[in-house]
C-alpha positions in Angstrom: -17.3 48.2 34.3 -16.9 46.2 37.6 -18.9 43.4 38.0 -19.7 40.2 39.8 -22.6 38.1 41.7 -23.5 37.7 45.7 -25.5 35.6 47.5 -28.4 36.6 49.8 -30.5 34.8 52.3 -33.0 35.5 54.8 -30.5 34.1 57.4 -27.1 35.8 58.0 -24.6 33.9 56.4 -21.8 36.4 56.2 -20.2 34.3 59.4 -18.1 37.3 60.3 -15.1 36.5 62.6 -13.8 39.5 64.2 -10.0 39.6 65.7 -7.5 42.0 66.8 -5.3 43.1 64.2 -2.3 45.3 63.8 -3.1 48.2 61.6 -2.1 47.6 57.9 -2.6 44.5 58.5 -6.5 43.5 57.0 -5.3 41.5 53.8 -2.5 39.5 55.5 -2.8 35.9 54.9 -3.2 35.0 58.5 -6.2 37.6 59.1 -8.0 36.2 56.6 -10.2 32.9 55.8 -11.2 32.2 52.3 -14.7 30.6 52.2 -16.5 29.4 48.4 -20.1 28.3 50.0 -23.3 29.8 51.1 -26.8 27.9 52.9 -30.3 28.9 53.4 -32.9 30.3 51.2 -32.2 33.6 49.4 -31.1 35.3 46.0 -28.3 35.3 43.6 -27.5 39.2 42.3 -25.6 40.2 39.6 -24.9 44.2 38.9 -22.3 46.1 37.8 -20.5 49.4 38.3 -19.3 52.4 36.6 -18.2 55.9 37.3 -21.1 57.7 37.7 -23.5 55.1 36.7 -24.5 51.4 37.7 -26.7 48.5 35.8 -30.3 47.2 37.0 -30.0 44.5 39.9 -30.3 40.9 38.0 -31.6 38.9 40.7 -32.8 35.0 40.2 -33.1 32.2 42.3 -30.9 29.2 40.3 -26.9 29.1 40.1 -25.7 31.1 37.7 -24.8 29.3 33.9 -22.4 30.3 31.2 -25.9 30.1 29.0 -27.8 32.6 31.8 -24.6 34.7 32.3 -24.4 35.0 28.1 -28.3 35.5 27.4 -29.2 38.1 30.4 -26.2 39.1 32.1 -24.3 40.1 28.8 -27.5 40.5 26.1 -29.7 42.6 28.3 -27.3 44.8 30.6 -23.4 44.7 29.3 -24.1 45.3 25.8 -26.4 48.5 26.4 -23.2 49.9 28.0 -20.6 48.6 25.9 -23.0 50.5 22.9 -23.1 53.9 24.7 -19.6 53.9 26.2 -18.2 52.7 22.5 -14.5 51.0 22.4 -13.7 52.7 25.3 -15.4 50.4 27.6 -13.5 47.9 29.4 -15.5 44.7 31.5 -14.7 43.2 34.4 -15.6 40.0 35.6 -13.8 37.0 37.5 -12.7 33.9 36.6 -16.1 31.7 37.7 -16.3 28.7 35.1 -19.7 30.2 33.6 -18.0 33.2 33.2 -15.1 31.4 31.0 -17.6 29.2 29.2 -16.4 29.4 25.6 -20.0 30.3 24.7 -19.6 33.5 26.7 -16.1 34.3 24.9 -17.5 33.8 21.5 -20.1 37.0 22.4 -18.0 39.3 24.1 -15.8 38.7 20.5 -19.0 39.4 19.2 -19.9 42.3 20.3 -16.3 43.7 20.3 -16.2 43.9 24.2 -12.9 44.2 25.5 -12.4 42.1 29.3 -9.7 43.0 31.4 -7.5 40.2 32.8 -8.2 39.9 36.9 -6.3 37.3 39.5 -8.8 34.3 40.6 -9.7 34.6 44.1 -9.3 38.4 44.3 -12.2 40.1 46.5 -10.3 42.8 48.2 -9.5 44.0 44.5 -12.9 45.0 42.8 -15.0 47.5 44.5 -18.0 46.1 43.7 -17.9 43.9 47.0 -17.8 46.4 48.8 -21.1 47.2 47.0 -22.6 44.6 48.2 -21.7 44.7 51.5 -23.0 48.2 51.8 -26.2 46.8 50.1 -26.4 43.7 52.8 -25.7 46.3 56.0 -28.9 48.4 54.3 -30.9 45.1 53.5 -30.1 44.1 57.7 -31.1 47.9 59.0 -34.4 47.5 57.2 -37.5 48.2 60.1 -39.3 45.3 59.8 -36.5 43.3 57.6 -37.7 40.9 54.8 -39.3 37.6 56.6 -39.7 36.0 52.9 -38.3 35.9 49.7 -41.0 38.0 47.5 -39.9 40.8 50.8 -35.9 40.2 50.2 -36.1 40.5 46.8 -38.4 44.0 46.8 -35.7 44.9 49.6 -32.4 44.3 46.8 -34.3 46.0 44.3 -34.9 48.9 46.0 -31.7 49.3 47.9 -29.7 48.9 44.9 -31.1 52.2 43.6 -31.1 53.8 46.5 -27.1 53.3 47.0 -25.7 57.1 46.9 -23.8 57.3 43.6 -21.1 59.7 44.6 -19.8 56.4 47.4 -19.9 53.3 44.7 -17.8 56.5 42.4 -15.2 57.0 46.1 -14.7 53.1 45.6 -14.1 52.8 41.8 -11.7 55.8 42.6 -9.7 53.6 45.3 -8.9 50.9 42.8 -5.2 52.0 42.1 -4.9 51.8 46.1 -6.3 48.4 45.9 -3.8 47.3 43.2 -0.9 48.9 45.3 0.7 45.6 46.3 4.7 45.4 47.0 4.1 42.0 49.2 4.5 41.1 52.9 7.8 43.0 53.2 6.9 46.7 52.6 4.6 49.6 52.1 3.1 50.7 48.7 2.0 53.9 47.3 1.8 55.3 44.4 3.4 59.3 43.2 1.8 61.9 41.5 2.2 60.0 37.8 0.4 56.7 39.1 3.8 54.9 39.2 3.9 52.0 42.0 6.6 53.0 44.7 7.3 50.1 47.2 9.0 51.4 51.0 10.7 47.8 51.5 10.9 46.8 55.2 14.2 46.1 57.0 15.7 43.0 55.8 13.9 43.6 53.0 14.6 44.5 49.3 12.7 46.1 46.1 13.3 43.5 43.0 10.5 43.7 40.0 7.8 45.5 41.8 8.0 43.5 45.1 9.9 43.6 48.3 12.0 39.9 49.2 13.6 38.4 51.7 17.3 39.9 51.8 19.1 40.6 54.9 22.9 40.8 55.0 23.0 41.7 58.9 23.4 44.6 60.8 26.9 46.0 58.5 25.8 46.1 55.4 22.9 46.6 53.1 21.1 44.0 50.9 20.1 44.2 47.4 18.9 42.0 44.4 20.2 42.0 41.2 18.6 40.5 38.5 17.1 37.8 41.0 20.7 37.3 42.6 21.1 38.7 46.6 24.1 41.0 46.6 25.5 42.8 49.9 27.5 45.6 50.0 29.2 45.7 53.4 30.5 48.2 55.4 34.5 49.2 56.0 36.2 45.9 57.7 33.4 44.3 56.4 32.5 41.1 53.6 29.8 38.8 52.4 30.2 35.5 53.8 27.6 32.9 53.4 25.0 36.0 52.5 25.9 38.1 55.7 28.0 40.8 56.1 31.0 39.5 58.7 34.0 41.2 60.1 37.0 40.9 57.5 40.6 42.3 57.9 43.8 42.0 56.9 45.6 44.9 58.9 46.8 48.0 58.0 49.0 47.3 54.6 46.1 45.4 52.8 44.4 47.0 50.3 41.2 44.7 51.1 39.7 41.8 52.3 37.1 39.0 51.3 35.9 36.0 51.2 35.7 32.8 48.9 32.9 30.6 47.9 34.2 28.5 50.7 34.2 30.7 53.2 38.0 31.5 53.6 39.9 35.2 54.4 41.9 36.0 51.1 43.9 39.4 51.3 45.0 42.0 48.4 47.9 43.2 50.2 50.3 46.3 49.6 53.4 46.6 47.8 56.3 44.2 49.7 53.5 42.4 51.6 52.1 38.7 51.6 49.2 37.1 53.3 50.3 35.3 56.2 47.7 33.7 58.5 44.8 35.4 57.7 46.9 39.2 57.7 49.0 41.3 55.5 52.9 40.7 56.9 55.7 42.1 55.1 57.2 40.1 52.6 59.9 41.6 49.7 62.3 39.7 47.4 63.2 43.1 45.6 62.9 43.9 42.0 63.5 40.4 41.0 60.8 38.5 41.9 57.8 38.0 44.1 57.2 36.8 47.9 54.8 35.2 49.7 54.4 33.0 52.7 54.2 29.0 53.0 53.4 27.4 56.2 53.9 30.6 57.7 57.7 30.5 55.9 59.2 33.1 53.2 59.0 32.3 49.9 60.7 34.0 46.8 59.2 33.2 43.6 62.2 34.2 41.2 62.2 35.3 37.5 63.9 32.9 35.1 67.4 35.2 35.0 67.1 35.7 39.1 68.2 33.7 41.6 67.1 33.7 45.9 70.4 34.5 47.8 69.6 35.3 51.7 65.8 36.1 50.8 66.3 38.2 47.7 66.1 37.6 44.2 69.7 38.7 42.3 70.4 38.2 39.0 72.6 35.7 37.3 75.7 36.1 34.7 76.8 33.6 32.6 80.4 33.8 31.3 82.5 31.3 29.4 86.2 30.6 30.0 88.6 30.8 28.0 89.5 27.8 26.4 87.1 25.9 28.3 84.1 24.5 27.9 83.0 25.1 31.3 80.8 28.4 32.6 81.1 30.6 35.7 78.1 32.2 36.8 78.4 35.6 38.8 75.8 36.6 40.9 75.2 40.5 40.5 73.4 42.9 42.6 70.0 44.1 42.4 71.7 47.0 41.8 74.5 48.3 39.8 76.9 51.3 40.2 77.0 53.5 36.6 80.7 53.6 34.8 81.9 57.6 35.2 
């Protein structure tokens, strides 16, 4: 069951402001102005909705109490349907203090009546305002309308009932539209199993339900991974400082990226070094590794290798004979087989 209260007086205080919109756009937060008060004279209604059914009109002329809300709202018109709808029934109300009072909790435990949670200041959610709007647009096409209260108050009564059933049923149909919310930065709908599918906008991205903020620029796309932005750029492409920028290191790299700080590093071939920002060639054959410094050669031996004119050779120690002293021989990087 949807429920909730509305106010009305014999003077119009819906103060309507109409502007041009974009379509899609009715619920945006700049098209909308949230207003808690009401003036003049009039009535304070409470009913509530159900698929093919609906509850009496409550109308009464004070501010609604947790003591009122517990001892007519929920004694005289809940509980009759909670009884013929058994455990089953679900109730929906907002979160007005009277309707939190702990005096109203302690009968809905009571009477075993189960309430569904609901966001605070959520009217474009439950279709019961739109109830009442089509009950104040009846109330205002009345020929002559109410001049008093006694008049507006026969008028809510009787255009309550006469409210086709089949439209308040089209609204409590359109709820899982209503609930369809993927945020400022997309589209929502849901498939054919009820399952919420969000159509994220450019420079936009689907994380938990909900389309964020995540652009990576024109070459590459943007995703978020378990709350972290992540891009994956295109070819000659890398993340830098959350954008995809142009990154390359020629021809004989194998990629190209940035670091936190925003600097080219290069994974180069086999026999080439970064240099400058590109893949140049570098070798010190078998012996060792090569890479640049201050845009000069540098062989980076292993502990039996030695650099002789930009290669690393190998080393062979021999002693003399009858001396103490050693002669080292430098060998090739390659040796000839004994036949």
């Amino acid at each position: 069951m949807f429920s909730y209260e509305s106010r009305f007086s014999l003077q119009s205080d819906s103060r309507r402001t109409f502007i041009w919109r974009a379509p899609g756009t009715r619920y945006h937060q700049e098209d909308t102005i949230e207003r808690h008060r009401y003036g003049g004279a009039g009535w304070l209604v409470w009913g509530g909705i159900i698929l093919g059914s609906r509850t009496d009109l409550h109308v009464q002329s004070v501010t609604m109490t947790g003591h009122i809300y517990r001892d007519v709202i929920l004694e005289q018109h809940v509980r009759l349907f909670r009884g013929a709808m058994g455990a089953e029934f679900q109730f929906m109300d907002d979160n007005a203090r009277p309707h939190r009072a702990n005096i109203v909790d302690e009968c809905l435990q009571s009477e075993d009546i189960t309430r569904m949670d609901w966001p605070a200041y959520s009217p474009d959610l439950n279709p019961i305002e739109h109830v009442w709007d089509m009950l104040g647009r009846r109330i205002a096409a009345r020929q002559p309308p109410p001049t008093c209260l006694p008049e507006l108050r026969s008028a809510l009564l009787d255009e309550w009932c006469n409210i086709p059933q089949d439209q308040i049923d089209n609204l409590i149909l359109s709820m899982p539209r209503r609930s369809c919310d993927c945020g400022l930065g997309g589209s929502c709908q849901l498939d054919s199993s009820g399952e919420k599918i969000c159509n994220c906008f450019s420079g936009y991205a689907r994380y938990k339900g909900y389309c964020y903020d995540c652009d990576c620029g024109p070459y590459g796309t943007c995703i978020i991974d378990a709350g972290i932005k992540r891009c994956t750029c295109d070819v000659n492409y890398a993340e830098k400082n959350g954008k995809c920028e142009y990154c390359s290191c020629g021809e004989n790299s194998k990629s190209c990226r940035y670091n936190v700080l925003g600097e080219k590093e290069c994974s180069c071939s086999s026999a080439y070094a970064q240099n400058r920002g590109y893949c140049e060639e570098c070798n010190c054959g078998s012996y060792g590794s090569c890479s640049f410094e201050y845009n000069r050669k540098q062989c980076n031996c292993k502990s039996f290798a030695v650099e002789k004119n930009g290669v690393c050779v190998v080393m062979e120690s021999t002693t003399l004979e009858g001396s103490t002293s050693t002669r080292t021989t430098v060998l090739p990087s390659t040796t000839q087989c004994k036949v």
